[in-house]
C-alpha positions as CSV (number, residue, x, y, z in Angstrom):
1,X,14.6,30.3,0.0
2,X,16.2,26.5,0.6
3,X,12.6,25.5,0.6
4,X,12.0,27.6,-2.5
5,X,14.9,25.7,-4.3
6,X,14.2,22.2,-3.3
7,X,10.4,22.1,-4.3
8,X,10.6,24.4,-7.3
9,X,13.7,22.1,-8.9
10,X,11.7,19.1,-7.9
11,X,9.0,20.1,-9.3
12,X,10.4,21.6,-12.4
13,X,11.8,18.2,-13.2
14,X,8.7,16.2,-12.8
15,X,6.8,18.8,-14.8
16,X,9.0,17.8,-18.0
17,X,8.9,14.6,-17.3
18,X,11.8,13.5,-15.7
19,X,11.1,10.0,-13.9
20,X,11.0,10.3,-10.0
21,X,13.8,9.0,-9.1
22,X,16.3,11.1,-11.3
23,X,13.8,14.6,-10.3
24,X,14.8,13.6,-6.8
25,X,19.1,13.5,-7.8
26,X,17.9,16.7,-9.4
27,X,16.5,18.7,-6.5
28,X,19.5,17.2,-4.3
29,X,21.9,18.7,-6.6
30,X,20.0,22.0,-6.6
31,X,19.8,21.8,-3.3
32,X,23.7,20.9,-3.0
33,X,24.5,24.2,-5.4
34,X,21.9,26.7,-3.0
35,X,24.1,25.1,0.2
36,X,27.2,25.4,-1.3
37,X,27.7,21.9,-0.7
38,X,28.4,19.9,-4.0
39,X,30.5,17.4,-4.2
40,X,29.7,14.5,-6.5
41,X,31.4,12.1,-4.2
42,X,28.9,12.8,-1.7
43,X,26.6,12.5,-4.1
44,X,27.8,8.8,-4.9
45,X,27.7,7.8,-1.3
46,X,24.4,8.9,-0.5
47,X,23.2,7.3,-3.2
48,X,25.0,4.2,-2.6
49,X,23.8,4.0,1.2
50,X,20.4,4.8,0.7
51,X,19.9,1.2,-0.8
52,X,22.4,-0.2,1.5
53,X,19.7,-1.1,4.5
54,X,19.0,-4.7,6.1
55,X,15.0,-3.9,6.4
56,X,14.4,-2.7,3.0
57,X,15.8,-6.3,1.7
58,X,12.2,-6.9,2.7
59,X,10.7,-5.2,-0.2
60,X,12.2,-7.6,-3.3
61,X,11.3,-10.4,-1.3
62,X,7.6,-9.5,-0.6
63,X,7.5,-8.6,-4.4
64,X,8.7,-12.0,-5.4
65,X,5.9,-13.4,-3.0
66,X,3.8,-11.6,-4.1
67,X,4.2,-12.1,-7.9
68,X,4.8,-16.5,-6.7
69,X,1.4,-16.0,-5.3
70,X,-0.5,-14.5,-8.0
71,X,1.2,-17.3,-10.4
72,X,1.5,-20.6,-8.7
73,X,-2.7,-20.3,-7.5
74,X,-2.6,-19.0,-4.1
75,X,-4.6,-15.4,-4.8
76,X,-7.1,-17.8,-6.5
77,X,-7.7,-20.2,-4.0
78,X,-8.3,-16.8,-1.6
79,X,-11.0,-15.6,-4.1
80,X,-13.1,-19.4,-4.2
81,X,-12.9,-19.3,-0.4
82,X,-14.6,-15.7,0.1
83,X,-16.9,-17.0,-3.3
84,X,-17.8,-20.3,-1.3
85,X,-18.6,-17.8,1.7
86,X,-20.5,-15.0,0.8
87,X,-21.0,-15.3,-3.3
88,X,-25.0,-16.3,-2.7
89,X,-26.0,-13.1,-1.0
90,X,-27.4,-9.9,-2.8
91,X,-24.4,-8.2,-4.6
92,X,-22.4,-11.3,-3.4
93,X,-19.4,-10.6,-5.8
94,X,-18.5,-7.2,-3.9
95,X,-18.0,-9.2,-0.8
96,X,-16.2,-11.6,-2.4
97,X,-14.2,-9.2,-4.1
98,X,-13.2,-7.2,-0.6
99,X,-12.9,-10.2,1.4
100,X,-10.6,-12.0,-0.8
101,X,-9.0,-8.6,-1.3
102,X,-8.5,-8.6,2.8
103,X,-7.0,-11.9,3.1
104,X,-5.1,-11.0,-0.3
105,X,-3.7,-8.0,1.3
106,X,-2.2,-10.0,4.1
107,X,-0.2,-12.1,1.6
108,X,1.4,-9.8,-0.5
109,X,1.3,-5.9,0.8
110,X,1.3,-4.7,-2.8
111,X,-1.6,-2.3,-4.4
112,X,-0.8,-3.1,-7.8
113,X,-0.7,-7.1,-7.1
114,X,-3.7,-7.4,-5.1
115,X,-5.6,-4.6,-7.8
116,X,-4.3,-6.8,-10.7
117,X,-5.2,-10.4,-9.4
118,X,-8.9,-9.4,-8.5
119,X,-9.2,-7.8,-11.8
120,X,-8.5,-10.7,-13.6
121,X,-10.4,-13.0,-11.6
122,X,-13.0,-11.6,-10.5
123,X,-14.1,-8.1,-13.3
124,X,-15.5,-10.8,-15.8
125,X,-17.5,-12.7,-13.2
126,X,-19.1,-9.1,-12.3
127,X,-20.1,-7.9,-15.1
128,X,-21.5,-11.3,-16.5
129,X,-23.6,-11.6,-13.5
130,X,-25.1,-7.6,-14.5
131,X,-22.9,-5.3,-11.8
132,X,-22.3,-2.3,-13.4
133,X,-18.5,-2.4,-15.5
134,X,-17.6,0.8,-13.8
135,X,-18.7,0.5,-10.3
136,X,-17.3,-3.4,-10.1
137,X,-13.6,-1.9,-11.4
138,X,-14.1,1.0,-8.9
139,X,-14.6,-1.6,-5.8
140,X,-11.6,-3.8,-6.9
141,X,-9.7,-0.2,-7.1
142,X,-10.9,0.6,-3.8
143,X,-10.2,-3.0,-2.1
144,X,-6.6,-3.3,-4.1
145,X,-5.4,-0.5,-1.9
146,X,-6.1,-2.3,1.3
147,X,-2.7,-4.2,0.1
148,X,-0.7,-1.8,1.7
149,X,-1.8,-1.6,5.3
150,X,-2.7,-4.4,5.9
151,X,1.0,-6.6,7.2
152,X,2.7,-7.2,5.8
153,X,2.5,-3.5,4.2
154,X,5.7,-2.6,1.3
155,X,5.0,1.0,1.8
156,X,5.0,0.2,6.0
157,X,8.4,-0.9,5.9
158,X,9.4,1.7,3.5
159,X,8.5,4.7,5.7
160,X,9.7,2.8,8.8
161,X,13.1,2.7,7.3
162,X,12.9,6.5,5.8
163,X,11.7,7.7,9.6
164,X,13.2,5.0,12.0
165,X,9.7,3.9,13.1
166,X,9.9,-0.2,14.4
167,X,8.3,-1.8,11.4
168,X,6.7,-4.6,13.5
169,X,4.9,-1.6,15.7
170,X,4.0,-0.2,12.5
171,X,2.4,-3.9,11.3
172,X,0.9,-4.6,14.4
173,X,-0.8,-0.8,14.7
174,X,-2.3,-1.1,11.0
175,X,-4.4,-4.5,10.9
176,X,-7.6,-3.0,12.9
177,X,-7.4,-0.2,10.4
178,X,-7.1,-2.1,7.1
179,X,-10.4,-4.0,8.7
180,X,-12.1,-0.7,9.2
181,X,-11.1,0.2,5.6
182,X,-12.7,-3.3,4.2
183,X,-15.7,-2.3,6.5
184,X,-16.5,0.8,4.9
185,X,-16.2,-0.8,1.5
186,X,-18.8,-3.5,2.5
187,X,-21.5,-0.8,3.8
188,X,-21.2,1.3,0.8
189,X,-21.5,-1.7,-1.6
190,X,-24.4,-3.0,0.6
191,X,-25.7,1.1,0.0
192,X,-25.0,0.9,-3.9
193,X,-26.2,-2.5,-4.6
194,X,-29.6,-2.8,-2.5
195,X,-32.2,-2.1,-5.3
196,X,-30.1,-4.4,-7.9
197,X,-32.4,-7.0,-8.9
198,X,-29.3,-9.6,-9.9
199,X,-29.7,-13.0,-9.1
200,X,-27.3,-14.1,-6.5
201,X,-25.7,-17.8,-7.4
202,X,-26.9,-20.3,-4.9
203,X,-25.8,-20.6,-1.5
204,X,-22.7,-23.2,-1.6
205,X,-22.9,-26.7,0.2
206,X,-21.2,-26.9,3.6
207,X,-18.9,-29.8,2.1
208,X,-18.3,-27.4,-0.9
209,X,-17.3,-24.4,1.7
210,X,-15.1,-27.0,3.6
211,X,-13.6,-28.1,0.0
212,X,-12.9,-24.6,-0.5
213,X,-11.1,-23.6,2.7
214,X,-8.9,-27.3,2.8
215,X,-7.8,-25.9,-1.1
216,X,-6.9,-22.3,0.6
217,X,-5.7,-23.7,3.5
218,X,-2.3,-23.3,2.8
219,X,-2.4,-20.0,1.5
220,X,-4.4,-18.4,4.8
221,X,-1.3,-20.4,6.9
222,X,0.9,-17.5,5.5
223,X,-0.6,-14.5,7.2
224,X,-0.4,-16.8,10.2
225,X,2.6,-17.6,10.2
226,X,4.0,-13.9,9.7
227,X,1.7,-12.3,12.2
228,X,2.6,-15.3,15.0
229,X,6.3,-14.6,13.9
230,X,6.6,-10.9,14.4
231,X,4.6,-11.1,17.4
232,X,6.6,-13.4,19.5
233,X,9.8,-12.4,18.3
234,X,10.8,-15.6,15.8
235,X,11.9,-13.3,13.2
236,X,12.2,-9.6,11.9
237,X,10.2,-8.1,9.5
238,X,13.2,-9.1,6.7
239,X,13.1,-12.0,7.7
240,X,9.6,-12.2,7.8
241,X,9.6,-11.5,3.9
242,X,11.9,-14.1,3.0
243,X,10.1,-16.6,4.6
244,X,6.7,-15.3,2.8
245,X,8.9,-15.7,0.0
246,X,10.2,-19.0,0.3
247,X,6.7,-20.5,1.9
248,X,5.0,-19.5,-1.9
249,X,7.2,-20.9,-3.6
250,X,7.3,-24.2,-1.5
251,X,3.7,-24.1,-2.0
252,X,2.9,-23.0,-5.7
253,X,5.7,-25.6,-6.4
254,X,4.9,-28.6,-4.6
255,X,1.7,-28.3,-2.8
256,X,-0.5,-26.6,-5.5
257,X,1.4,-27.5,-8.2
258,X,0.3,-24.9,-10.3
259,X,3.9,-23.2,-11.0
260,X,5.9,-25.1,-13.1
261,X,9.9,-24.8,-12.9
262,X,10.0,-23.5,-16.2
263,X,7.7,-20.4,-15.6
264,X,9.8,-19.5,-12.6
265,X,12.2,-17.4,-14.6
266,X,9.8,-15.0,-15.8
267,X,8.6,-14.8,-12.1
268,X,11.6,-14.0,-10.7
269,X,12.7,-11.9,-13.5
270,X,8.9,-9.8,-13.1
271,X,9.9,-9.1,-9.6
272,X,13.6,-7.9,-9.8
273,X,12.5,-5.5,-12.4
274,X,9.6,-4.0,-10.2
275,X,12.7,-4.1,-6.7
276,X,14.9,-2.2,-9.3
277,X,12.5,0.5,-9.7
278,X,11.5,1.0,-6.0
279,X,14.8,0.3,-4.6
280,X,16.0,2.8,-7.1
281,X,13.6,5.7,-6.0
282,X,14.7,4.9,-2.0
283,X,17.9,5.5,-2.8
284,X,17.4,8.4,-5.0
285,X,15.2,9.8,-2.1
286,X,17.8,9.2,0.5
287,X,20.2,11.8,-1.2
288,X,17.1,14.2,-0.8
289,X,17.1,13.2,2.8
290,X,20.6,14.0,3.9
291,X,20.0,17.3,2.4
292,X,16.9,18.1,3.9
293,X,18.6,17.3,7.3
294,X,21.6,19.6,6.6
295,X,19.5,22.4,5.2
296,X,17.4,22.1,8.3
297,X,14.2,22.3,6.1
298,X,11.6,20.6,9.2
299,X,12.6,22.9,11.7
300,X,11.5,25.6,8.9
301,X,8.2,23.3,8.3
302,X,7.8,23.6,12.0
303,X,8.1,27.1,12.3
304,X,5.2,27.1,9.8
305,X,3.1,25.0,11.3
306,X,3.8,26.8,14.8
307,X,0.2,28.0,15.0
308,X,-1.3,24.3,15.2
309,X,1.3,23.0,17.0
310,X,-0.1,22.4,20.1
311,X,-3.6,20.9,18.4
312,X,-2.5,17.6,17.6
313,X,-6.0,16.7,15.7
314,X,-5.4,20.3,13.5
315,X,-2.4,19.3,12.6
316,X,-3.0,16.1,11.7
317,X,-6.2,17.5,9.8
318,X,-3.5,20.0,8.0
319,X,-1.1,17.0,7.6
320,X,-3.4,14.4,5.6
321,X,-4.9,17.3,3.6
322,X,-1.6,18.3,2.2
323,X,-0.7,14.5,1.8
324,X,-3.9,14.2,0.0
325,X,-3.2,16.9,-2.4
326,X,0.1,15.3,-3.3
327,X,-1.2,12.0,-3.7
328,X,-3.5,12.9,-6.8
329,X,-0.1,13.7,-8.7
330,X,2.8,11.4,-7.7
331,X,2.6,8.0,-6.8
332,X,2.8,6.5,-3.3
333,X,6.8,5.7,-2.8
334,X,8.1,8.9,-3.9
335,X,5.6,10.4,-1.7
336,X,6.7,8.3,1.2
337,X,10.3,9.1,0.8
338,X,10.2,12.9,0.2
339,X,7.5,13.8,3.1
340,X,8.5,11.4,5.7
341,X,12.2,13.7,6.4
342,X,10.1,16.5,6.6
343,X,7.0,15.8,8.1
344,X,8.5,13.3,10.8
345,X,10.3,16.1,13.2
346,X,7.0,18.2,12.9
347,X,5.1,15.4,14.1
348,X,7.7,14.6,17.3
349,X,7.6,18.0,17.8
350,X,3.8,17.9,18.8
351,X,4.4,14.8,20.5
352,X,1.8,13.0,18.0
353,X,3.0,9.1,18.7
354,X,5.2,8.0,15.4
355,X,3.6,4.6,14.6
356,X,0.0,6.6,14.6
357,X,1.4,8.7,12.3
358,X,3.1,6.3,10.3
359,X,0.0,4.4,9.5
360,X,-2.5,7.1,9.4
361,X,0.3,8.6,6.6
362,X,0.3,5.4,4.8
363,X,-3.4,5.1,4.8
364,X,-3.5,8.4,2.8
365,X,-0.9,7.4,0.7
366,X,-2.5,3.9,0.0
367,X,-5.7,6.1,-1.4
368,X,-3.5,8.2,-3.3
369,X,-3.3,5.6,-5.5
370,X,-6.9,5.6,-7.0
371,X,-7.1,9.5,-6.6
372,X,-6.7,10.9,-10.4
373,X,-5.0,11.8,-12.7
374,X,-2.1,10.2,-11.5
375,X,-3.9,7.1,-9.7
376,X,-1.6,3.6,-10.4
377,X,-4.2,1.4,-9.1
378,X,-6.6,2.9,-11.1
379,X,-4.4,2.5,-14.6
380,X,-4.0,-1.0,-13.7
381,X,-8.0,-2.0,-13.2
382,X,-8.3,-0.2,-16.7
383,X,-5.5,-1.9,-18.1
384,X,-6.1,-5.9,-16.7
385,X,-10.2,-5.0,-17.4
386,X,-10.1,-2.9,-20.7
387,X,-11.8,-0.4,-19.4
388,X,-11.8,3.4,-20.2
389,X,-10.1,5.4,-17.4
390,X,-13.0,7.7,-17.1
391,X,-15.1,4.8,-16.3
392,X,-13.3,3.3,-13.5
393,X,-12.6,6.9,-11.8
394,X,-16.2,7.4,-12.2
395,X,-16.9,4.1,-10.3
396,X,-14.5,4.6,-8.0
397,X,-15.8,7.3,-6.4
398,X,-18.1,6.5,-3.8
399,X,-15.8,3.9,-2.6
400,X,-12.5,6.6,-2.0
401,X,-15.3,9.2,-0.2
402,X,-15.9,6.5,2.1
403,X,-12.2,5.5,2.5
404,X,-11.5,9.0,3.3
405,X,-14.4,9.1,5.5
406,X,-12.6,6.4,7.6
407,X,-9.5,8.2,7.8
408,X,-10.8,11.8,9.0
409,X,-12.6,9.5,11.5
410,X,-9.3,7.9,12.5
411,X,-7.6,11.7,13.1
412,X,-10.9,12.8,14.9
413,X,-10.1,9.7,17.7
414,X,-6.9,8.5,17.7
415,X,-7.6,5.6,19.9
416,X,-9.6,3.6,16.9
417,X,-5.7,3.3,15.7
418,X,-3.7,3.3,18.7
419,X,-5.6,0.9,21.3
420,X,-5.9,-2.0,18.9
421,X,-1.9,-1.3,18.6
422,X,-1.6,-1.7,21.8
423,X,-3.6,-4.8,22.1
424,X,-1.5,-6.6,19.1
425,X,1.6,-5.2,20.3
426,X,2.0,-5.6,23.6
């Protein structure tokens, strides 16, 4: 019956159209009123101490990078690297587009960021070399979600704050599978492109490929400088963000000089908007939480799921399909913060290691976000590209069968996920 209550008054809410965050107060008031619990004081605290956490201060400031970055000529300087690269081969935008998306995702973490930067750069190029509209918005989909697994990942330190997983494990575990991800991409475009008869542009000089590396120079020093950092202890993943932060801005400023003092209100004012909304939803989702602990919904989940319990690759088979199924309607924070309570004890309980978990779940998630209807990457490509929803679904497609592809083949042998985590980890 509490389970009953939770999901039906959650559900109810988002069917007419309440926005997350308040559907989630909703169900933890329902909730509060099945347990005989309410108390709008409690309410208030919850609410207040959901938001009150050291590591997600990490989230504004990887937004405000990653909004610097985009605007002060960092994500551009990425994108004439991987051109100068790979550009002259057959179907040599695609590569550009997933390396720069790659190297992208290690600046900023965000979907939408990395999905709306190669779409503005990069959509014209493609189609006015003769890719296909559709199919080129359906890879930049399908490369913009690497954002968030490769480190530094938002929706990483999210779900290591909602399920007390180290978020530096959590980084470390998820780089080989973002490159696995990228890997897939670059196969199936290889597949998709090979009877195109386009005319690649010609191969780049190697002073024009050095040019092109000294320009991104000190925008690849970033990823560096996080990854070193984390790994040898210099600084937490917080701190981690602020110095992402503060090293765009040094260098959109006064390096690149491409982001003038005056634009860098609308910057700053672009990113606290986009932290108000997520940081509104965590705490929003923490109420949820505390409830779901007192109502002792996992042990009810587990009791469930007691048949597969001791089959660690069935469960998580039945794990990602149901994560799956919730990822074509809600987006991928709200889906972080109302499975992770629930799915997290399950997952102890079969002794399934939590940083596996954690980036196999955000993997799922990250694909959620070009699965339709809902798909947020999806409405961005069509948005920044003008383009028709129904075409960039229809291009997307090959590209999120392959993603999945990669993830079933991640549950099917652990160790593609978990030895590499080892090896960056320690």
């Amino acid at each position: 019956m509490t389970i009953a209550v939770f999901l039906g008054s959650l559900l109810l809410a988002i069917a007419i159209g309440m926005p997350i965050a308040f559907a989630l107060l909703a169900s933890g008031v329902a909730l509060m009123w099945q347990l005989d619990l309410f108390d709008a004081q409690i309410l208030a605290q919850n609410l207040i101490g959901g938001a009150d956490s050291f590591p997600l201060l990490a989230v504004p400031f990887f937004m405000l990078a990653g909004e610097i970055m985009n605007a002060g000529g960092l994500s551009r300087r990425i994108v004439n690297l991987a051109m100068a690269l790979v550009g002259h081969v057959r179907g040599g935008l695609g590569y550009v587009t997933i390396m720069a998306g790659c190297l992208l995702s290690a600046l900023s973490g965000s979907a939408v960021a990395d999905a709306a930067a190669l779409t503005a750069l990069l959509l014209p190029m493609m189609v006015s070399a003769g890719h296909d509209k559709a199919r080129s918005g359906g890879l930049i989909a399908a490369t913009g979600i690497i954002g968030p697994v490769i480190p530094p990942s938002i929706g990483l330190v999210i779900f290591g704050v909602a399920a007390n997983v180290s978020i530096m494990k959590l980084f470390m575990a998820a780089i080989v599978p973002g490159l696995l991800i990228g890997g897939a991409l670059w196969v199936t475009w290889a597949w998709l492109v090979r009877k195109e008869k386009i005319a690649p542009p010609p191969r780049k000089s190697a002073a024009e490929i050095l040019a092109a590396a000294r320009e991104a120079g000190w925008a690849l020093l970033l990823p560096v400088i996080i990854l070193v950092g984390l790994r040898m202890g210099v600084f937490t993943p917080t701190e981690a963000a602020v110095v992402a932060a503060v090293y765009a801005l040094f260098v959109a400023t006064v390096v690149y000089r491409e982001l003038p003092f005056a634009a860098l209100r609308q910057v700053f004012v672009n990113s606290a908007k986009t932290s108000a909304l997520v940081m509104f939803l965590v705490a929003a989702a923490m109420v949820s939480a505390w409830l779901i602990t007192v109502a002792n919904l996992p042990s009810k989940v587990v009791e469930l799921l007691q048949p597969v319990m001791d089959h660690k690759i069935l469960l998580m088979m039945a794990i990602m399909l149901l994560v799956m199924a919730v990822g074509t309607a809600m987006d991928m924070t709200p889906t972080i913060l109302i499975l992770t309570p629930v799915l997290m004890p399950v997952v102890t309980a079969a002794g399934i290691d939590p940083v596996y978990f954690g980036v196999m779940f955000i993997i799922n998630n990250s694909i959620g976000l070009i699965t339709p209807p809902v798909g947020v990457v999806l409405n961005v490509v069509a948005g920044v590209g003008r383009m028709r929803m129904d075409d960039v679904t229809r291009g997307v497609l090959p590209f999120m069968a392959a993603e999945f592809a990669i993830m079933f083949l991640m549950v099917l042998f652990p160790p593609l996920v978990t030895v590499p985590a080892r090896w960056f980890g320690g």
